[in-house]
C-alpha positions in Angstrom: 10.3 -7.9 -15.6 12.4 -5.8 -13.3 12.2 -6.4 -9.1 9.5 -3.9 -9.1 7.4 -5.6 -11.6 8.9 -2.7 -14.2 10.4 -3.8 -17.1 13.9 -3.1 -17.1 15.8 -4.4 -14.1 19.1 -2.0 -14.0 18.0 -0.3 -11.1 17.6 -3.3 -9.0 21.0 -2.6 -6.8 19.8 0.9 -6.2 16.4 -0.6 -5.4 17.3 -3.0 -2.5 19.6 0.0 -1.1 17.0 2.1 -0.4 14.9 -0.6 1.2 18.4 -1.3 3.6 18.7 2.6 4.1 14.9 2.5 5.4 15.2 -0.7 7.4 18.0 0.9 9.1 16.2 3.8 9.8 13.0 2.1 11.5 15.5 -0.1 13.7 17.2 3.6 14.9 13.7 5.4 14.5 11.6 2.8 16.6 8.1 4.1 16.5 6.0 2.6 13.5 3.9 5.3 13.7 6.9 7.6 12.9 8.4 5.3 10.6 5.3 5.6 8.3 5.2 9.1 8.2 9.2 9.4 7.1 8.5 6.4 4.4 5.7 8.0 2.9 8.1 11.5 2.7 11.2 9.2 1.7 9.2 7.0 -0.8 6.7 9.8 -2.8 9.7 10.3 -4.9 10.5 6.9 -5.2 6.9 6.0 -6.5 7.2 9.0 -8.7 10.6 7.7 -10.1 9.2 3.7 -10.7 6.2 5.8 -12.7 8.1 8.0 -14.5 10.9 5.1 -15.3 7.8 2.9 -17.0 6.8 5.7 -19.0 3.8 6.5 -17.5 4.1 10.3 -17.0 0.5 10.5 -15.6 -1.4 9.6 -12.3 -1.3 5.7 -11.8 -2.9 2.9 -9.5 -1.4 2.2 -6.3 -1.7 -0.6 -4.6 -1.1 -2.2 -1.3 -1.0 -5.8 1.1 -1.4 -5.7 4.4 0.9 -3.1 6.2 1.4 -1.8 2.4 -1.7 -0.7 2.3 -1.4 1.4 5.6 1.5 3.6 3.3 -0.7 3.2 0.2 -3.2 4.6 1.8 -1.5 7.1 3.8 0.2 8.0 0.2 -3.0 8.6 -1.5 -4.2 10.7 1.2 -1.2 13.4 1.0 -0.8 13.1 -3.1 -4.2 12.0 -4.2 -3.2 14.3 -7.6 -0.6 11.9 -8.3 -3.0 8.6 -8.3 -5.7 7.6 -10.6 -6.8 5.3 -7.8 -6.0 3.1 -4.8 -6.4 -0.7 -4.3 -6.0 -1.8 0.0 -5.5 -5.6 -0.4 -5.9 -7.7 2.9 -5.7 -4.8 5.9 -7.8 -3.6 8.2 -6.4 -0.1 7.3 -6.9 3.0 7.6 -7.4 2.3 11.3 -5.6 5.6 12.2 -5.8 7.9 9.2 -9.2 9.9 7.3 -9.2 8.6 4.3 -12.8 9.5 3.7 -11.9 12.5 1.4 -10.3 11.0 -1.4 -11.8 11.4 -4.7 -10.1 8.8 -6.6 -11.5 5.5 -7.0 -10.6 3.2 -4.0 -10.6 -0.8 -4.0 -11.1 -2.4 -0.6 -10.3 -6.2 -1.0 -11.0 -8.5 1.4 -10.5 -12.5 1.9 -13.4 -14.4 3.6 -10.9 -16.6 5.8 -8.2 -14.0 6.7 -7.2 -14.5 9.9 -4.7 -11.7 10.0 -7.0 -8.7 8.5 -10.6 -10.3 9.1 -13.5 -9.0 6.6 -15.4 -7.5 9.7 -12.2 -6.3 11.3 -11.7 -4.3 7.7 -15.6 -3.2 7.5 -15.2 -1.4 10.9 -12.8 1.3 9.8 -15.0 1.6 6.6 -16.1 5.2 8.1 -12.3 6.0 7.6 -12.8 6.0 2.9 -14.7 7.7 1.0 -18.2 6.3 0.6 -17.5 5.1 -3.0 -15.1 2.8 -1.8 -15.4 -0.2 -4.1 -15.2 -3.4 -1.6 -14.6 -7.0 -3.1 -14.5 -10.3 -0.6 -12.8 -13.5 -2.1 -14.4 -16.0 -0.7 -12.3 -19.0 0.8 -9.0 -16.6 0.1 -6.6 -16.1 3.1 -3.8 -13.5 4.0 -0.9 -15.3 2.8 -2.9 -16.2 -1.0 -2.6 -12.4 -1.5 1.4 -12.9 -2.2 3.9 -15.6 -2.5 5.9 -14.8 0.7 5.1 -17.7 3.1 3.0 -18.3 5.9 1.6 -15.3 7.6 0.8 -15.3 11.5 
């Protein structure tokens, strides 16, 4: 399994470049706002290329936690052709973005005691995706149980 959860892992150098490139770029950048708007331009060949690179020459599932859902979702909404779906895992996005357009299948997941992205919190931008949004809630599941990454504040 590559570092992108691929299965080949030669581009793994090339990989963690890009992500230094981008960090660089939101320290000199500075608005978030901004930043997300020039990562979902800088990364919709990217996705494309980890796609393409598994074989999968075909619209796929895309999937984001927390702030990764904010570009998910910000991704589906410019190149909804290119996705067979969306899953937004633990966010209370989109909190600035329509989404409420999109005609691929869209997976709201929630965690009962998320303290970061709070079920209720999420449910109030629900007037922001489409009105088949799927929405799951995992009860006793928290922020940080979405991913192995440590503690989240």
């Amino acid at each position: 399994m590559g570092s992108l959860g691929g299965p080949d892992d030669s581009d793994h150098r090339g990989s963690n470049a890009r992500a230094d490139e981008l960090l660089a770029v939101r320290c000199q950048f500075g608005k978030p706002a901004a930043f997300d708007t020039l990562i979902v331009r800088a990364r919709r060949h990217f996705v494309l290329e980890v796609r393409d690179g598994w074989g999968a020459h075909r619209p796929i599932l895309l999937a984001g936690h927390s702030r990764g859902a904010a570009l998910a979702g910000r991704f589906a909404a410019r190149h909804a052709t290119q996705l067979a779906g969306l899953a937004m895992i633990g966010t209370t996005h989109p909190r600035d973005d329509d989404q409420s357009t999109l005609t691929i299948p869209v997976l709201k997941v929630v965690a009962s005691r998320d303290c970061v992205a709070a079920p209720d919190d999420a449910r109030a931008n629900a007037g922001r995706l489409p009105s088949h949004t799927r929405w799951v809630e995992i009860a006793g599941g928290n922020h940080a149980q979405f991913g192995y990454y440590g503690s989240a504040r």
